[in-house]
N, CA, C and O atoms as a GROMACS GRO file, in nm:
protein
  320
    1UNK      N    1  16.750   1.700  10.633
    1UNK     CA    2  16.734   1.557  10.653
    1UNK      C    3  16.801   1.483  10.538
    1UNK      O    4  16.773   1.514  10.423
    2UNK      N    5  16.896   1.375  10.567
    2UNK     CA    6  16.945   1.303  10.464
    2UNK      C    7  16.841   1.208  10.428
    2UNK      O    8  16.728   1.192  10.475
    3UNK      N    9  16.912   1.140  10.323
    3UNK     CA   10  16.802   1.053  10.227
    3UNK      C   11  16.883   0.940  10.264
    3UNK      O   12  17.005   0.937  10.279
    4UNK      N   13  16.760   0.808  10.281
    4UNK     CA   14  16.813   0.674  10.315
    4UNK      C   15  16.974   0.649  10.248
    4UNK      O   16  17.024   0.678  10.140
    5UNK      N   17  17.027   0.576  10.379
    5UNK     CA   18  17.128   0.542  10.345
    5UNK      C   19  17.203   0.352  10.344
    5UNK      O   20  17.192   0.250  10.412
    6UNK      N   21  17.283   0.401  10.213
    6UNK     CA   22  17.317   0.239  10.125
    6UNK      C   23  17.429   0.200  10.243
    6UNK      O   24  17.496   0.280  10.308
    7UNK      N   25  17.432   0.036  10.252
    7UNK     CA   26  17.540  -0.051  10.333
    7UNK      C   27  17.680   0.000  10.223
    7UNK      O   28  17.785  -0.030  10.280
    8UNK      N   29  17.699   0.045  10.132
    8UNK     CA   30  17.822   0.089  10.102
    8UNK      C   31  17.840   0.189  10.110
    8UNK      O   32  17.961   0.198  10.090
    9UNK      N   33  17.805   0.279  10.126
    9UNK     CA   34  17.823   0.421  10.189
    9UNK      C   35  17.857   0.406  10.344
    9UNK      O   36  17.941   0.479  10.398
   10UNK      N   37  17.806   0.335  10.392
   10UNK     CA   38  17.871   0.323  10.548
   10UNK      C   39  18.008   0.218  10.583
   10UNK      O   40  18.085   0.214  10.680
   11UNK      N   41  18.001   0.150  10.480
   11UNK     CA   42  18.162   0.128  10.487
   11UNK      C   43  18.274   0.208  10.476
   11UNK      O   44  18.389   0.172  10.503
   12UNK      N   45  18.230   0.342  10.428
   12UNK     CA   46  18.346   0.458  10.420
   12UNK      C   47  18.379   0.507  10.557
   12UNK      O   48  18.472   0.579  10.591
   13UNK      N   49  18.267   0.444  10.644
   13UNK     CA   50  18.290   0.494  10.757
   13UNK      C   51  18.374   0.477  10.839
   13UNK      O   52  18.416   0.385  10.768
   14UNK      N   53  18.458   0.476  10.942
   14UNK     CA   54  18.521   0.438  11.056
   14UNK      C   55  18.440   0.407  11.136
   14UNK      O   56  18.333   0.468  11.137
   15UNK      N   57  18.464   0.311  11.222
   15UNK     CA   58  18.386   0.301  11.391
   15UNK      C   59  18.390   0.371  11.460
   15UNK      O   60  18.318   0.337  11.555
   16UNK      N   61  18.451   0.497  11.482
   16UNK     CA   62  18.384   0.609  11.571
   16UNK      C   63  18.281   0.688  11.497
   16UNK      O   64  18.184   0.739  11.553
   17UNK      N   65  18.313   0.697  11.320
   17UNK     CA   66  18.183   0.783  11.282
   17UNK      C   67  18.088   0.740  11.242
   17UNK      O   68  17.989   0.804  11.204
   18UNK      N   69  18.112   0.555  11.245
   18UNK     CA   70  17.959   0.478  11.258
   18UNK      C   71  17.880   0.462  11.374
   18UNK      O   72  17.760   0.434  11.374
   19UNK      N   73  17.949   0.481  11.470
   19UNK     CA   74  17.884   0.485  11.640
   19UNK      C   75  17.796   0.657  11.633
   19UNK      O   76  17.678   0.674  11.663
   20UNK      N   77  17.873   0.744  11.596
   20UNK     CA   78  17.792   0.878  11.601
   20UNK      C   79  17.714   0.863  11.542
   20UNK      O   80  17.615   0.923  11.585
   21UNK      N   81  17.692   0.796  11.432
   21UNK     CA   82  17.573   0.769  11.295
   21UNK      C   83  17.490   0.730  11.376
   21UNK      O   84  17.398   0.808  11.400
   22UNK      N   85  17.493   0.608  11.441
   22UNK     CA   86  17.388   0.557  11.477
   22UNK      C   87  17.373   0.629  11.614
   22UNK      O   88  17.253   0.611  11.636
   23UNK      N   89  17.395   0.662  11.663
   23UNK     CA   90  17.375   0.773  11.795
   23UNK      C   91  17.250   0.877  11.762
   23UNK      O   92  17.147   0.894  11.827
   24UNK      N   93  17.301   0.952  11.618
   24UNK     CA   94  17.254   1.065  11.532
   24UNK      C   95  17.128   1.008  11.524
   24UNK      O   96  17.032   1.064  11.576
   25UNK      N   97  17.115   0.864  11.444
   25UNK     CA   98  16.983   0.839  11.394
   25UNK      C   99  16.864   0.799  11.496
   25UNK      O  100  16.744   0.822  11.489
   26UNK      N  101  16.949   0.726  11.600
   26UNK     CA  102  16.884   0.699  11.688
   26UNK      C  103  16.767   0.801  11.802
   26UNK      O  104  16.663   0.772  11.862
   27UNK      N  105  16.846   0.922  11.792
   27UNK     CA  106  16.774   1.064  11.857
   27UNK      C  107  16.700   1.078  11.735
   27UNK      O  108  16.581   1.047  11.742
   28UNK      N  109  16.742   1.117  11.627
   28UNK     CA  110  16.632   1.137  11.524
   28UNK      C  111  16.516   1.043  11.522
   28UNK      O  112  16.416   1.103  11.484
   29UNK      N  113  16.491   0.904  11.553
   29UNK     CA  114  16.427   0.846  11.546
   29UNK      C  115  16.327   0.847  11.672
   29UNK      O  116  16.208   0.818  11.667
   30UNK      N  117  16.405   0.888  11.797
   30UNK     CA  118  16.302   0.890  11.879
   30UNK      C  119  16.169   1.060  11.910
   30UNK      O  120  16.061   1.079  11.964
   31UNK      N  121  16.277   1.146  11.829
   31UNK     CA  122  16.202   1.268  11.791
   31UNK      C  123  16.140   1.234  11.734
   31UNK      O  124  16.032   1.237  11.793
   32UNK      N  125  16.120   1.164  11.562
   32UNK     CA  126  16.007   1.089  11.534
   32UNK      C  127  15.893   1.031  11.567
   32UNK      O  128  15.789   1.031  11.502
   33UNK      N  129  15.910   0.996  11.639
   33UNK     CA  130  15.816   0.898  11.746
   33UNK      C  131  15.748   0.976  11.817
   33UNK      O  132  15.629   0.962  11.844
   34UNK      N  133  15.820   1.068  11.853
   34UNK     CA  134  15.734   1.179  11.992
   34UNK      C  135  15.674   1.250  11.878
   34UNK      O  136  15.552   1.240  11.889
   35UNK      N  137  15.711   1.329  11.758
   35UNK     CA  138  15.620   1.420  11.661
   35UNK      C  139  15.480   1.301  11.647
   35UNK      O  140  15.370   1.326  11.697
   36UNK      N  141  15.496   1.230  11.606
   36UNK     CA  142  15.385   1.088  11.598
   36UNK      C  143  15.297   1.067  11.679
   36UNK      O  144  15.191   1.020  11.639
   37UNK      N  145  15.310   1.087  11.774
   37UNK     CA  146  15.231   1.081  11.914
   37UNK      C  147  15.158   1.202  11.960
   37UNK      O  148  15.052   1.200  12.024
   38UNK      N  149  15.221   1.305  11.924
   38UNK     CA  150  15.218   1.424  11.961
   38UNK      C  151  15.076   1.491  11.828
   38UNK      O  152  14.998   1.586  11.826
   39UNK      N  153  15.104   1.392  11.749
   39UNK     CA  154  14.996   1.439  11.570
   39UNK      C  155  15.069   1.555  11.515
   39UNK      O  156  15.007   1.636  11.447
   40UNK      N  157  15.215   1.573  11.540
   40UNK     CA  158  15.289   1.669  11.446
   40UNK      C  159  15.381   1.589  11.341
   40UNK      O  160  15.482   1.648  11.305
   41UNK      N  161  15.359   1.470  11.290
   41UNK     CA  162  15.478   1.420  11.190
   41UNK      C  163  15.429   1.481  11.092
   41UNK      O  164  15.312   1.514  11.112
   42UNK      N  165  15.477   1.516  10.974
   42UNK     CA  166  15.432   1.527  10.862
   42UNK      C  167  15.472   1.407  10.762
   42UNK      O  168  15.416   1.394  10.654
   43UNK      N  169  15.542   1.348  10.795
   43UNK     CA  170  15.645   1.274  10.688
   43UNK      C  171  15.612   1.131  10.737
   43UNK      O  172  15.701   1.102  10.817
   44UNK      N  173  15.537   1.043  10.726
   44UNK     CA  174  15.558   0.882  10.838
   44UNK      C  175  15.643   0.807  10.735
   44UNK      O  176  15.626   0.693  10.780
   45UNK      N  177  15.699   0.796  10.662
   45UNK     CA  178  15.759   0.764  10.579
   45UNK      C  179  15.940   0.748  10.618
   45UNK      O  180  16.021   0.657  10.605
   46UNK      N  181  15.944   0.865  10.662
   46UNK     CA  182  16.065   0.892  10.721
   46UNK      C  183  16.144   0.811  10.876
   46UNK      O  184  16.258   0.775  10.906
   47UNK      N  185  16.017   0.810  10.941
   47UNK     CA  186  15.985   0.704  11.048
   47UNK      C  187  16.072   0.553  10.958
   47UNK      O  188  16.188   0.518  10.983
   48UNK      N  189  16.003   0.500  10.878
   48UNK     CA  190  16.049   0.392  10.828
   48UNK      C  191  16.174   0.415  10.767
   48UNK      O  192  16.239   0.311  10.759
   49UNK      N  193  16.242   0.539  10.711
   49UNK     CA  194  16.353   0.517  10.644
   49UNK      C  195  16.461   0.526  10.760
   49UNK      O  196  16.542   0.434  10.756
   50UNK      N  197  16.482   0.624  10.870
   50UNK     CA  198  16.521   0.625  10.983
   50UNK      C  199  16.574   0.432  11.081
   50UNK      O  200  16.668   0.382  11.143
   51UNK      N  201  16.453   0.401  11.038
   51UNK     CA  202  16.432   0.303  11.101
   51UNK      C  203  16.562   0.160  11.066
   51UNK      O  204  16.630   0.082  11.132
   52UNK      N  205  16.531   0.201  10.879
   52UNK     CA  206  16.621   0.103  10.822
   52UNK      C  207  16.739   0.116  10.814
   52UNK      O  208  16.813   0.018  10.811
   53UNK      N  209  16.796   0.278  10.809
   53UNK     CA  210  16.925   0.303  10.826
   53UNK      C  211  16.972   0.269  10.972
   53UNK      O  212  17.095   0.272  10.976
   54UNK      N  213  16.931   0.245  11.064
   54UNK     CA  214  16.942   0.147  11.231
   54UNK      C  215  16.977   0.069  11.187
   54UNK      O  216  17.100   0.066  11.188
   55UNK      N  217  16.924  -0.023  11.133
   55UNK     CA  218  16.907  -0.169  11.078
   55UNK      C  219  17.053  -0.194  10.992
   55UNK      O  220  17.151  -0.258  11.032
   56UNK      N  221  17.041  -0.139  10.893
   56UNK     CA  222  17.218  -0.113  10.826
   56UNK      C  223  17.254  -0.081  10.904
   56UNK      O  224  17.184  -0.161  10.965
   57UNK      N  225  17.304  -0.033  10.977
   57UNK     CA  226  17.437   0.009  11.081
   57UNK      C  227  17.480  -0.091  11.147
   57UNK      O  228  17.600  -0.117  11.154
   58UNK      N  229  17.377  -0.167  11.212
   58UNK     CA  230  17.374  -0.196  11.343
   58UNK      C  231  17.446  -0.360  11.228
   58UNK      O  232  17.543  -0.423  11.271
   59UNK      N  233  17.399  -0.386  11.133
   59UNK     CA  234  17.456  -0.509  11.019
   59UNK      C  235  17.554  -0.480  11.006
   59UNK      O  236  17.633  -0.567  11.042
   60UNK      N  237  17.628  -0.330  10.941
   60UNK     CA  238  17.745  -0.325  10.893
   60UNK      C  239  17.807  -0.334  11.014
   60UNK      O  240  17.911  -0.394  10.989
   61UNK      N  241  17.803  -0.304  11.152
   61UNK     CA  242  17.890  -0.298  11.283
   61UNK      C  243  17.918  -0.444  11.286
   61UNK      O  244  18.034  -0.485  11.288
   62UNK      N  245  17.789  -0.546  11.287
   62UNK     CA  246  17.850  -0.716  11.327
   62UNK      C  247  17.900  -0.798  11.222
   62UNK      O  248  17.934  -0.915  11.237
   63UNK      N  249  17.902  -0.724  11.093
   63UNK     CA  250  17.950  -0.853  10.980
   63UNK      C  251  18.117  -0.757  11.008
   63UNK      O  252  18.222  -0.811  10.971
   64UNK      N  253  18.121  -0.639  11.066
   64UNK     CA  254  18.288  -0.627  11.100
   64UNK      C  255  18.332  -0.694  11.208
   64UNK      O  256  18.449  -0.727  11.225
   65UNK      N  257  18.226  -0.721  11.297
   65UNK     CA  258  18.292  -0.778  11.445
   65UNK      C  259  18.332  -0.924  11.369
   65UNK      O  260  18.431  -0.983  11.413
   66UNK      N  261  18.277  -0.968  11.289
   66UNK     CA  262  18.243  -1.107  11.227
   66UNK      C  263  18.368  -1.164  11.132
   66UNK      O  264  18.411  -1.278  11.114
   67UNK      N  265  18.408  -1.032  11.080
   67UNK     CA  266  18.532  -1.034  10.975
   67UNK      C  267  18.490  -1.042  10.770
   67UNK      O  268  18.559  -1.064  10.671
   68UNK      N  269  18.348  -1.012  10.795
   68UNK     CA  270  18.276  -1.030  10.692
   68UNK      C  271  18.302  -0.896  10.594
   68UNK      O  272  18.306  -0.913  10.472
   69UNK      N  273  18.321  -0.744  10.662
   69UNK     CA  274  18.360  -0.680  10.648
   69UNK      C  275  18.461  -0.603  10.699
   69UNK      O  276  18.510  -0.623  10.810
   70UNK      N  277  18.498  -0.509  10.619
   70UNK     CA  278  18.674  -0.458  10.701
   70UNK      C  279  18.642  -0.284  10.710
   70UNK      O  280  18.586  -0.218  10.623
   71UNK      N  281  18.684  -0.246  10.814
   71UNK     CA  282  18.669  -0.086  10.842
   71UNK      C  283  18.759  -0.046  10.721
   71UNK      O  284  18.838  -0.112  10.654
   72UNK      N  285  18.714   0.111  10.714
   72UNK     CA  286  18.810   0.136  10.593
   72UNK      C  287  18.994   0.144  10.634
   72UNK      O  288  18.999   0.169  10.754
   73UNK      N  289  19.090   0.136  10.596
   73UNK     CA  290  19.222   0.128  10.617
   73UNK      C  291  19.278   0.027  10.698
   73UNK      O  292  19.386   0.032  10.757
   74UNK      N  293  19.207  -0.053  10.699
   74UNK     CA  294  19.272  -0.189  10.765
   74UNK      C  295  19.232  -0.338  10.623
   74UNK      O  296  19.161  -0.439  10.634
   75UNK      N  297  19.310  -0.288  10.513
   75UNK     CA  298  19.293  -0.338  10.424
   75UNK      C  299  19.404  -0.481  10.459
   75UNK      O  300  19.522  -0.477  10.493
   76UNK      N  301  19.317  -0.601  10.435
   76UNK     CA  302  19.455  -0.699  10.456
   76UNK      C  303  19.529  -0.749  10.305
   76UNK      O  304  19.618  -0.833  10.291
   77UNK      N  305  19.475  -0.685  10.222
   77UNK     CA  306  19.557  -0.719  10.087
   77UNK      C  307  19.680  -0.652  10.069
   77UNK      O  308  19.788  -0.696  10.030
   78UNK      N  309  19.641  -0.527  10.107
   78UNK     CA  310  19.792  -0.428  10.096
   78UNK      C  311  19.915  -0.508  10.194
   78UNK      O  312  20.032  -0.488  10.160
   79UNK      N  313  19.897  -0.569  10.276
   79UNK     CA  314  20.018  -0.582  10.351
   79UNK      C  315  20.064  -0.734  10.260
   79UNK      O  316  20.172  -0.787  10.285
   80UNK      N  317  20.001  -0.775  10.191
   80UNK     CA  318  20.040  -0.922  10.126
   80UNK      C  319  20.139  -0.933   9.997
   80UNK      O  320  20.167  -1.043   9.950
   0.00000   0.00000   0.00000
């Protein structure tokens, strides 16, 4: 299991391997949920960190749709 993850660490990402990210976390999160229900979590903690790395993603995806941020290699300084 990775350890929460920072809005600059997912800027290294590309948009296809931020879509799998959140794909990834998203199944992880709903396995969560079912261990929870089920009275097998050990960790509820993880539930919440899961939760927030959604939350970053799903931010870093619209401040790019937005122009707030830039995928990596589509730098617009280099071409200036």
């Amino acid at each position: 299991m990775s350890a929460e993850t920072t809005a600059h660490e997912l800027d290294e990402f590309n948009d296809v391997d931020l879509e799998a990210k959140l794909r990834e976390s998203k199944e992880e999160l709903f396995n969560l949920r079912f261990q929870a229900a089920t009275g097998q979590l050990e960790s509820h903690g993880r539930l919440r960190t899961v939760k927030k790395d959604i939350a970053r993603i799903y931010t870093v995806v619209r401040e790019r749709e937005l122009g707030i941020r830039t995928a990596p290699g589509t730098n617009d300084e280099a071409t200036a």
